[in-house]
C-alpha positions in Angstrom: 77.7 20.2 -56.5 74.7 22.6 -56.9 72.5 19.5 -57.5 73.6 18.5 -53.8 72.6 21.8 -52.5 76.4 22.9 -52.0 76.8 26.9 -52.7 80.3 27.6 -54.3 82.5 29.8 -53.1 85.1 32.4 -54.4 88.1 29.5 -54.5 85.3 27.6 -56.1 85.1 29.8 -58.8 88.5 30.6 -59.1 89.1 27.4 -60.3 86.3 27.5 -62.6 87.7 30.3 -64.2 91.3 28.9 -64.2 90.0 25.7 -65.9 88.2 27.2 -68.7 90.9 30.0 -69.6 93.1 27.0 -70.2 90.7 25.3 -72.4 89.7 28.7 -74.4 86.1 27.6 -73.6 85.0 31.0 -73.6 81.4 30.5 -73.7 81.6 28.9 -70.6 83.2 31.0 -69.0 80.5 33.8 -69.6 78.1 31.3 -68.1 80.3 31.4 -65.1 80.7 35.1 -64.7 77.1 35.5 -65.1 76.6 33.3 -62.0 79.0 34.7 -59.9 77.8 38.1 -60.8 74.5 36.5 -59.5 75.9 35.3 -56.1 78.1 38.9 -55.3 81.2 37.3 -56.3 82.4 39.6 -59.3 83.2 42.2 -56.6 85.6 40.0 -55.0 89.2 41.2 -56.0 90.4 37.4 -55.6 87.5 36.2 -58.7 87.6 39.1 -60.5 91.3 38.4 -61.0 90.6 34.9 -61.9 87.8 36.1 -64.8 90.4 39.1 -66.3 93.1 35.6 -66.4 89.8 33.7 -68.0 89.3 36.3 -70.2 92.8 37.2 -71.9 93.2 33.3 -72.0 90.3 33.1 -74.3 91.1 36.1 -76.7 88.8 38.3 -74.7 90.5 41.3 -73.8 87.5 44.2 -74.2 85.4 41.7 -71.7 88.5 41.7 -69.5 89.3 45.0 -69.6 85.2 45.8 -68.7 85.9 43.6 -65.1 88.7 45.4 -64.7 87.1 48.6 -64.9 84.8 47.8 -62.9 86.7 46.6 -59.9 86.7 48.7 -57.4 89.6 47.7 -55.0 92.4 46.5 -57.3 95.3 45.4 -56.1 98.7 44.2 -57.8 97.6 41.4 -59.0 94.8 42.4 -60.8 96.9 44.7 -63.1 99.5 42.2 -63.4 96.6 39.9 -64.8 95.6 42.3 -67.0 99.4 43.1 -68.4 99.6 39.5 -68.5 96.1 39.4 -71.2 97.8 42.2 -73.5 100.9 40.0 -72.9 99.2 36.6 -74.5 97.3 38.3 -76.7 100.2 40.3 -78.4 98.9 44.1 -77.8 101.7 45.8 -77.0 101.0 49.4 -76.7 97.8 48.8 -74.5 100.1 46.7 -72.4 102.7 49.8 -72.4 99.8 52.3 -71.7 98.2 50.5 -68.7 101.9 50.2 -66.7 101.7 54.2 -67.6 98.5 54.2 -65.9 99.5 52.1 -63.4 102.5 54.6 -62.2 100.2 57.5 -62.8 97.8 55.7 -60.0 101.0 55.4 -57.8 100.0 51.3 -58.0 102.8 49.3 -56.3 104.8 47.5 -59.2 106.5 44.2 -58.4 109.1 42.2 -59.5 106.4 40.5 -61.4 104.9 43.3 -63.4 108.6 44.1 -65.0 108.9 41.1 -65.7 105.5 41.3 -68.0 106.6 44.9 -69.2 109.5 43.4 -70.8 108.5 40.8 -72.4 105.9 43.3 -73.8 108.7 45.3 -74.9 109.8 42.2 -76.9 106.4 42.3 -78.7 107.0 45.5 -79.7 111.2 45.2 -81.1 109.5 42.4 -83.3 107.3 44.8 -85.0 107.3 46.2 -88.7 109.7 49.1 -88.6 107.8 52.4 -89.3 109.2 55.3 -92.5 112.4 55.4 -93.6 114.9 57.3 -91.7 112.5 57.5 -88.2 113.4 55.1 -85.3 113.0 51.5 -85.7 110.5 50.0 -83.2 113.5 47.4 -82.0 115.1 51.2 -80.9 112.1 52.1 -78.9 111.2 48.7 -77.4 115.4 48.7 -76.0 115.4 52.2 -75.0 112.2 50.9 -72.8 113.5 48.3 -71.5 116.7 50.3 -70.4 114.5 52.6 -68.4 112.4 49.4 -66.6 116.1 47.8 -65.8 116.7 51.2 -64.1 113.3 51.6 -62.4 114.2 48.1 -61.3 117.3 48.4 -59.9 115.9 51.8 -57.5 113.0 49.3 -56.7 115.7 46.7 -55.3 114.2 43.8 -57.8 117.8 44.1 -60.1 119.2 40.9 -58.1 116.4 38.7 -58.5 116.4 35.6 -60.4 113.2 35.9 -62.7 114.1 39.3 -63.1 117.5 39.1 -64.3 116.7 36.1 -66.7 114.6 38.0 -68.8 116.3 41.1 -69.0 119.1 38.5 -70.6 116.0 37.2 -72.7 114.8 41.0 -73.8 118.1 42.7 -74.2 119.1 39.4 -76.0 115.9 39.9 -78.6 117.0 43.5 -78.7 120.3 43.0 -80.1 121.4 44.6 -77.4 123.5 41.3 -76.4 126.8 43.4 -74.4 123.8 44.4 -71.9 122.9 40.8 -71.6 126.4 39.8 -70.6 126.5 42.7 -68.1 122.8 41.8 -66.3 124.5 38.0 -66.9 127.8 38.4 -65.0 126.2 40.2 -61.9 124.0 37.2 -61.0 125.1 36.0 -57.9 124.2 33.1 -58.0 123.3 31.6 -61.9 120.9 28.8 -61.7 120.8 26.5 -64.9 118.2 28.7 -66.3 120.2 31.8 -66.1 123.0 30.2 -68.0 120.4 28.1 -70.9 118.8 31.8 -71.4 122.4 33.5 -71.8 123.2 30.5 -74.3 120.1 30.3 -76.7 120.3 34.4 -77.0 124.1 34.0 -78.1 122.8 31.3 -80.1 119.6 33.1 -82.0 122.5 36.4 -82.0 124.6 34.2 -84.3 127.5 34.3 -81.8 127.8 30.6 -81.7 131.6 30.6 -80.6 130.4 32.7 -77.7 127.7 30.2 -76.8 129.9 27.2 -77.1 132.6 28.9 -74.7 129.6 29.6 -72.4 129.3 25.7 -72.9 132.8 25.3 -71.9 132.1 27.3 -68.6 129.1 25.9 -67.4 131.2 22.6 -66.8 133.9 25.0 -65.3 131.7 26.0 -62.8 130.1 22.7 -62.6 126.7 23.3 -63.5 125.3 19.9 -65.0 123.6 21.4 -68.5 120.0 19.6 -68.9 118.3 19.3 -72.4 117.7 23.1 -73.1 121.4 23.1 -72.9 122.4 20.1 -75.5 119.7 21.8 -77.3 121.1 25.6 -77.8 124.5 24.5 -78.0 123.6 22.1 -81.2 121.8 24.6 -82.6 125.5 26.8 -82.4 127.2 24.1 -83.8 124.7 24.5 -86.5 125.2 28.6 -86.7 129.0 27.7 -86.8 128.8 25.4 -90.0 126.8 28.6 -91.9 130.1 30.6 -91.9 132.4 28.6 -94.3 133.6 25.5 -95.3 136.4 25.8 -92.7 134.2 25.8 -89.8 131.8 22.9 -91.1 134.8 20.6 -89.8 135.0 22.5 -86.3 131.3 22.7 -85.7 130.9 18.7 -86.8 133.8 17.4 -84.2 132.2 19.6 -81.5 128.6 18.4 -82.5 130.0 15.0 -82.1 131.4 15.9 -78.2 127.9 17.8 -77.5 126.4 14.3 -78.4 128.8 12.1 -76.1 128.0 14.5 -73.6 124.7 14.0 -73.8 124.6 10.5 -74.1 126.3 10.3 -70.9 124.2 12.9 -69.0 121.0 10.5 -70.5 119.9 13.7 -72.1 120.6 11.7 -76.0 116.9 9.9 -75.9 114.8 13.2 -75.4 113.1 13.7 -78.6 113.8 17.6 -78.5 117.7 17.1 -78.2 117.8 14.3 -80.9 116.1 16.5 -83.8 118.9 19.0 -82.5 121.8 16.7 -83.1 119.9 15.6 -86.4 119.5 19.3 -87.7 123.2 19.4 -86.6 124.7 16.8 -88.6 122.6 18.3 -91.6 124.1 21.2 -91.7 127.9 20.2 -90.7 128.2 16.7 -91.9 127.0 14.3 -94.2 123.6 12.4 -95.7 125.3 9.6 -94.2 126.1 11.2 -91.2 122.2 12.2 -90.2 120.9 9.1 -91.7 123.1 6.6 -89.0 122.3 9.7 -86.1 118.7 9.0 -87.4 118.8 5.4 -87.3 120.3 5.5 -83.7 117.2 8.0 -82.2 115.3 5.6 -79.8 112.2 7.4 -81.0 111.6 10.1 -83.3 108.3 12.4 -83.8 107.4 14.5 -87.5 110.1 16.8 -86.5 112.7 14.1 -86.8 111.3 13.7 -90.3 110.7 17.1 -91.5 114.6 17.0 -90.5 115.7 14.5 -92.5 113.4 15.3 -95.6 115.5 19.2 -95.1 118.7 17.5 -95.1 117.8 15.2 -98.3 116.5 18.3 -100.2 119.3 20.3 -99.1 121.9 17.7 -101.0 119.8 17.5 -103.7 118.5 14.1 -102.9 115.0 14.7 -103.8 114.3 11.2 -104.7 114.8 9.6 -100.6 113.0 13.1 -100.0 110.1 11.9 -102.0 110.3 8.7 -100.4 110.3 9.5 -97.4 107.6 11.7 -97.7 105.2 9.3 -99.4 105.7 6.6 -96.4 104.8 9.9 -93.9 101.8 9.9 -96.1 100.7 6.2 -95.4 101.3 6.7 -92.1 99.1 10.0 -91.9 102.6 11.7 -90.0 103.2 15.1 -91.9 102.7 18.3 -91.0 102.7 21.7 -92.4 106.5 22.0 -92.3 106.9 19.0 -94.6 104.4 20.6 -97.2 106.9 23.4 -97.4 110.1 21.1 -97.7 108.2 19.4 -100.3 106.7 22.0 -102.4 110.7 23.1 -102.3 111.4 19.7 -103.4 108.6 20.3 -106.6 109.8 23.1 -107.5 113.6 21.2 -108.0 111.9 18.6 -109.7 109.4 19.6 -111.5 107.4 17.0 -111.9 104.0 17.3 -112.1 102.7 14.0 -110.3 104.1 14.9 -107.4 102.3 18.3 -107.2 99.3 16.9 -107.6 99.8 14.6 -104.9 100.9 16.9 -102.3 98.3 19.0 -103.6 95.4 16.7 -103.2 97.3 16.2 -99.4 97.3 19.8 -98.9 93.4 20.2 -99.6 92.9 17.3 -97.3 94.1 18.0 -94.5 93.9 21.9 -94.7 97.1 23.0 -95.6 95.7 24.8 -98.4 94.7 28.0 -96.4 97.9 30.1 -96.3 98.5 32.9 -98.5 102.5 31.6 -98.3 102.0 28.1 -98.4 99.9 28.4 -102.0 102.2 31.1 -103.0 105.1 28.5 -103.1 102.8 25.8 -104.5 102.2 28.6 -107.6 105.8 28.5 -108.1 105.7 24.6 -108.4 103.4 24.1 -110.7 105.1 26.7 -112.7 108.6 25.1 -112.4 106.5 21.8 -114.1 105.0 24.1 -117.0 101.7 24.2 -115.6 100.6 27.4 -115.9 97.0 26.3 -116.0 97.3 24.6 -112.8 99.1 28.0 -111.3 96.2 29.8 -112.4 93.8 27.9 -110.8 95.4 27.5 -107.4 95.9 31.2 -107.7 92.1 31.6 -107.8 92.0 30.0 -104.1 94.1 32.9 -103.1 92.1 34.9 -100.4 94.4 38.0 -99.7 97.5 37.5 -102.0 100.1 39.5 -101.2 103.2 40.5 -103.6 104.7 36.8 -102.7 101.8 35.6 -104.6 101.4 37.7 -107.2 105.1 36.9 -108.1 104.6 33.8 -108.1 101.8 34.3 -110.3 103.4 36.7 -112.7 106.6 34.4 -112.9 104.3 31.1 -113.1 103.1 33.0 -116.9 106.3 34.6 -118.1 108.1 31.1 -117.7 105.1 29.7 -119.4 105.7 31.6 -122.6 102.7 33.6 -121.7 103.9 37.2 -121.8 100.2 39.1 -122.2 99.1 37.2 -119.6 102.1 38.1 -117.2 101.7 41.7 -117.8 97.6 41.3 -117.4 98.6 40.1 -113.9 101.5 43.0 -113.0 99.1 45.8 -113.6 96.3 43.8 -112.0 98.5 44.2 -108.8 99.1 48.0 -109.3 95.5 48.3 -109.3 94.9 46.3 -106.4 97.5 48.4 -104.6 100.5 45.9 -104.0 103.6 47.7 -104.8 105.9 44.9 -106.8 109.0 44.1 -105.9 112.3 43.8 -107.9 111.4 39.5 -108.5 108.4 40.6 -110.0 109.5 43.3 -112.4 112.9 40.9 -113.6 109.9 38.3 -114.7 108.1 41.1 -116.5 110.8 42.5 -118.3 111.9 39.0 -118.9 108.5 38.5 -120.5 109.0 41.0 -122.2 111.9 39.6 -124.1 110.5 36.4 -125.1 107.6 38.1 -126.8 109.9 41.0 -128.2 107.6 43.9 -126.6 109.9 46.6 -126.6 107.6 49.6 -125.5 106.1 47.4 -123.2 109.6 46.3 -121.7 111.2 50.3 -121.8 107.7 51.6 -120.0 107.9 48.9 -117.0 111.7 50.0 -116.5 110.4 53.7 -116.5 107.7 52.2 -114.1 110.7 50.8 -112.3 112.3 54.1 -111.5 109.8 57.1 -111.5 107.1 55.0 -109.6 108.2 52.7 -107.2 111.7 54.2 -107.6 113.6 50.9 -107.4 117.1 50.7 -108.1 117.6 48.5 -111.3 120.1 45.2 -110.5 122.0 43.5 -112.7 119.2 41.1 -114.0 116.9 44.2 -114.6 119.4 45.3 -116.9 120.3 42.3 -118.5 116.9 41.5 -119.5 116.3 45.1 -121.0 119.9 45.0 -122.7 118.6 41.9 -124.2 115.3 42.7 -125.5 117.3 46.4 -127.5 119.3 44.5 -128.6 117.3 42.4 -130.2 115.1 45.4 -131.7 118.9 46.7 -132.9 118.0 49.9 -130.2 122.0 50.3 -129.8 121.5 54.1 -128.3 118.9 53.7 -125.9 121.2 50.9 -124.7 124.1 53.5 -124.7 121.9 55.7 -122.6 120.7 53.4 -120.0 124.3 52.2 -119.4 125.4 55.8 -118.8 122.3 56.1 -116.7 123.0 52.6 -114.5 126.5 51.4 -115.0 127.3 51.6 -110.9 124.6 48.7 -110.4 125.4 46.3 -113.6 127.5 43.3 -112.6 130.2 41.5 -114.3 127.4 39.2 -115.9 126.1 42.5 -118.0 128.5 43.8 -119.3 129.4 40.5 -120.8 126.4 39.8 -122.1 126.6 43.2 -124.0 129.9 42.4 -125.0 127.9 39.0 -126.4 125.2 40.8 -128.4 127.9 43.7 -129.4 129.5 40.9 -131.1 126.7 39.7 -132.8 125.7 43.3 -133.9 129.4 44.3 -134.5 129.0 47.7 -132.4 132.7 48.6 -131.4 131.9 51.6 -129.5 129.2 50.2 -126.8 131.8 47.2 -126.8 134.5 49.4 -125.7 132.7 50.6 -123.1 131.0 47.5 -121.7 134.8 45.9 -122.1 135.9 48.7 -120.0 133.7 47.9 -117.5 133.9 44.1 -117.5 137.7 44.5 -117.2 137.4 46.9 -114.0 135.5 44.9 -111.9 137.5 41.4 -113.3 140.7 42.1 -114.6 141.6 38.8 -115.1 138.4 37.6 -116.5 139.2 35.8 -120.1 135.8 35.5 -121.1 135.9 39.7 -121.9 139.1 39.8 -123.8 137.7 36.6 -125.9 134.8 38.8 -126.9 136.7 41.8 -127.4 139.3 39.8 -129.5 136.5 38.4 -131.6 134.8 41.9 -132.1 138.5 43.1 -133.2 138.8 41.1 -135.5 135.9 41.8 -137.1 136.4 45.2 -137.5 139.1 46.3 -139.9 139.2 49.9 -138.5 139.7 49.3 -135.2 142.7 50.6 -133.5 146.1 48.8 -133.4 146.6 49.7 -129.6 143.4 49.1 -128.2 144.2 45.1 -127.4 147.7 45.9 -126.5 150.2 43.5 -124.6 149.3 46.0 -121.5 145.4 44.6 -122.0 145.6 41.4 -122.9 
């Protein structure tokens, strides 16, 4: 064009800039904005918009923030585009702070800019929740989005269609879903996507009874659904079959309805509602179930098979898991998902061949990079006794975090290798990760093994002065354990006066079981006690008791009376 002697125009660039934000070529894009600068264009409220798009698009937000600074007649739009940037690029409080400005400046807001508000509110419900005890940041993000429904509904933009379907989608994300239902049941008029957006929030809500009754109505009111439908509605079937074994059977006979129905709406051959139905029969039906649904799919992508390898590993079929992985190998048709079902599928297995081969996969194709996904390959090499391999995948860690580290720590104390365990725990003090309770059960399981009693009592002290974590039941156990062994009968006394609200059923037996290999009636009595409060019935504690009895010749008459026993 500018060989030919033809001077571009502002519509010209415009779609320069349009093509290039959805690219991400940023570098070109500077090229253009330098030549429009060049030709006067920049000034133009109409390019300048199209740059600011260009801009967040590409990941660019101080550039676009500069040209929107330095426009001088901004309309609407152009602070729509710019919300829309902090929008795709995730910066929610800038996003909040410019619609401040923007009602400061008395700017005209249209139905568009609340609709880019809220779903920066949603950006901000999914972040981390500050300190204890102060409002969550899912609190603040609804209370916003309360006050934009209002300032909505005073602006006269409550009854339109965009509007309304994503304060269904926000106040959905919110967990606020009775104000869905309200914004919902005022619509007019509900287009298909009004009613798929009400569905999939009941759905991701875990109200999948609600969602399927929704279902119900959309054929009520004669709306045909479309494959977002079949789609939200299997995955309630799915929700359903998480409750109980009672509603697997109600959640599979509806599943199989949802699939007629689709078949018959010609919905049944979309790729997206097959790996729905296939996920479905996974979790309500059986292997042979999703195998024939498989079998049927007129096509099927790596989802289809990250599906099935889910559903084998989740019946503990790990050898058709491994199977069917190695032929996705051949075929160069995995993904990142299946590395995760698989390394799930190692650490069942534990077999070391097939860690090295989905390792050597993993470094191929660059899998190999996430701090999770090496985390959970740490914990399959130590489920095949590898700790030497652990260690060395370990050393690839960029930025572990206490996933890692766990996996690290737990990797050694399996292993045997109790030094190096507790080398690794105070290594992650120092680093400044505070351990969870995973990490301290394998250190004071460590601990154990290698009969290191001060070692084991000063991690439990750690445990509650420090971090001040509240020991479980497998805390306890494994400190019981290793007094027990160094015949410490008072400090056990002492820490079950000082924790006997969190041990389970499963500690105080296992007292009872080292009581009766020691022959200590007293600390029996009271871990009996215990056991026979939270399980009366339980006949493993009065065995135990019984056998400690009769051991001891001066032990009362009435203790393991016919009211006991």
């Amino acid at each position: 064009m500018l060989d030919d002697g033809v001077e571009p125009n502002d519509f010209t660039y415009a779609s320069l800039f349009k093509a290039c934000g959805d690219i991400g070529d940023l570098s070109q894009g500077r090229s253009l904005h330098r030549a429009a600068f060049k030709r006067g264009y920049v000034s133009n409220a109409f390019v300048a918009n199209s740059i600011i798009c260009m801009y967040g698009k590409c990941a660019a937000i101080r550039n676009a923030e500069e040209v929107f600074c330095s426009l001088k007649d901004r309309n609407t739009v152009s602070w729509n585009v710019l919300l829309s940037a902090y929008l795709e690029q995730h910066e929610a409080e800038k996003g909040l702070l410019l619609y401040r400005q923007m009602q400061e400046e008395l700017v005209y807001a249209d139905e568009l800019t609340y609709v880019i508000v809220l779903q920066i509110c949603c950006i901000l419900s999914r972040k981390g929740d500050p300190k204890p005890f102060s409002r969550t940041s899912c609190e603040k993000a609804l209370d916003l989005v309360r006050a934009l429904h209002r300032d909505s509904f005073f602006r006269g933009y409550a009854s339109g269609t965009l509007l309304c379907n994503t304060l269904i989608s926000v106040y959905g994300k919110c967990g606020a879903i009775l104000e869905a239902e309200r914004v919902f049941y005022k619509i007019f008029e509900c287009s298909i996507v009004s009613w798929n957006v009400m569905l999939a929030q009941y759905s991701k809500q875990n109200q999948p009874e609600k969602a399927l009754l929704l279902y119900l109505g959309m054929h009520l009111h004669t709306v045909q659904p479309n494959s977002v439908t079949f789609v939200s509605a299997l995955q309630a079937c799915c929700n359903m079959a998480r409750k109980g074994s009672l509603e697997k059977g109600t959640s599979l006979n509806t599943g199989r309805a949802l699939q007629i129905d689709a078949q018959r709406s010609g919905f049944l051959s979309n790729v997206l509602v097959s790996n729905a139905l296939l996920s479905m029969y996974g979790k309500c039906g059986t292997v042979i179930d999703v195998e024939g649904a498989f079998a049927a799919l007129p096509q099927y992508d790596v989802v289809s098979l990250n599906v099935m390898i889910s559903t084998y590993i989740e019946h503990n079929i790990y050898d058709k898991a491994v199977l069917l992985y190695l032929q996705m190998v051949n075929d160069c048709f995995f993904d990142h998902v299946t590395v995760s079902s698989m390394l799930q599928a190692c650490s069942a297995l534990g077999s070391l061949d097939i860690c090295n081969n989905l390792y050597f996969h993993m470094v191929s194709c660059g899998y190999d990079q996430a701090t999770s996904t090496l985390s959970s390959l740490i914990q399959a090499y130590a489920s095949c006794s590898s700790t030497v391999d652990a260690g060395a995948v370990w050393s690839h860690v960029h930025c572990p975090d206490v996933v890692s580290w766990t996996a690290c720590i737990v990797s050694y104390a399996g292993g045997g290798n109790a030094m190096e365990s507790l080398f690794m725990f105070a290594s992650m003090i120092l680093e400044g990760v505070e351990p969870d309770g995973l990490s301290l059960t394998s250190v004071l399981s460590a601990c154990t093994r290698a009969g290191l009693v001060v070692e084991g009592l000063w991690h439990f002290d750690f445990m509650l002065q420090e971090i001040s974590l509240t020991p479980d039941a497998m805390h306890l156990d494994s400190l019981v354990d290793l007094l027990a062994r160094a015949g410490d009968f008072k400090r056990i006394e002492s820490i079950l006066k000082m924790s006997s609200q969190n041990a389970g059923l499963t500690s105080w037996l296992h007292i009872l079981g080292v009581c009766c290999a020691h022959g200590d009636l007293e600390i029996a009595k009271h871990a009996f006690n215990y056991a026979v409060h939270l399980q009366p019935k339980h006949s493993v504690s009065y065995i135990l008791m019984s056998t400690i009895g009769a051991g001891m010749a001066h032990m009362s008459r009435d203790f393991l009376s016919k009211d006991n026993l």
